[in-house]
C-alpha positions as CSV (number, residue, x, y, z in Angstrom):
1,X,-2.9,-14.0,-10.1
2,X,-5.8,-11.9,-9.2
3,X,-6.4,-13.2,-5.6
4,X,-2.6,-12.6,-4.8
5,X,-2.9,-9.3,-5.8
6,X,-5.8,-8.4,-3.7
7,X,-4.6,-9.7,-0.6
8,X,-1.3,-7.6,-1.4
9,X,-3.7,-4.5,-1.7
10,X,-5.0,-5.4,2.1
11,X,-1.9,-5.8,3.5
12,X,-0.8,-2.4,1.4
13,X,-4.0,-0.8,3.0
14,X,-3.3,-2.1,6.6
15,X,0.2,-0.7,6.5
16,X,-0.9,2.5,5.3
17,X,-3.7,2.6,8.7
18,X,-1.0,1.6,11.0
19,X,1.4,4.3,9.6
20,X,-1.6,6.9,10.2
21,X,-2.7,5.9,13.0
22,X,0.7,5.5,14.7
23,X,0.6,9.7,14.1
24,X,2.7,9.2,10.8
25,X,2.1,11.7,7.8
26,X,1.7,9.8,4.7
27,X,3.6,11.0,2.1
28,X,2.9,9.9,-2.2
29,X,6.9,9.3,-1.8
30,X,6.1,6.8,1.2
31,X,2.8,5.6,-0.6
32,X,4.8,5.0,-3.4
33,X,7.5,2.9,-1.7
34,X,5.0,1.2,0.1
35,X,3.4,0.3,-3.6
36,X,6.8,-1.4,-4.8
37,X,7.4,-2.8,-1.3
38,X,4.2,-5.0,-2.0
39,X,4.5,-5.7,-5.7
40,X,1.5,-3.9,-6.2
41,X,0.8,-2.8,-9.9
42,X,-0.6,0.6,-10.6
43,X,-3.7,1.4,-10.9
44,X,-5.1,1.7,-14.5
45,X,-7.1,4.6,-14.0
C-alpha cells in the first residue's frame, strides 16, 4: 500500500535526523539497517 509505505519513509527520515542530530555519524551499514528495520523497499533508481 502506497500510503503505508510513505509514512514508513517519514518515520525512516526522522530517525535518520535524530541519529544526526544527536552527533551520530551515519553510516550506509546503519542506513541500511535502518531501511530493513522499517520495511522500506529499495529505491528503483
Amino acid at each position: 500500500d502506497e500510503v503505508e509505505i510513505q509514512e514508513r519513509q517519514g518515520d525512516f527520515i526522522n530517525e535518520i535526523r535524530k541519529l544526526a542530530a544527536s552527533g551520530t555519524t551515519i553510516t550506509p551499514t546503519m542506513v541500511e539497517k535502518l531501511l530493513e528495520e522499517f520495511k522500506i523497499p529499495p529505491a528503483d533508481n
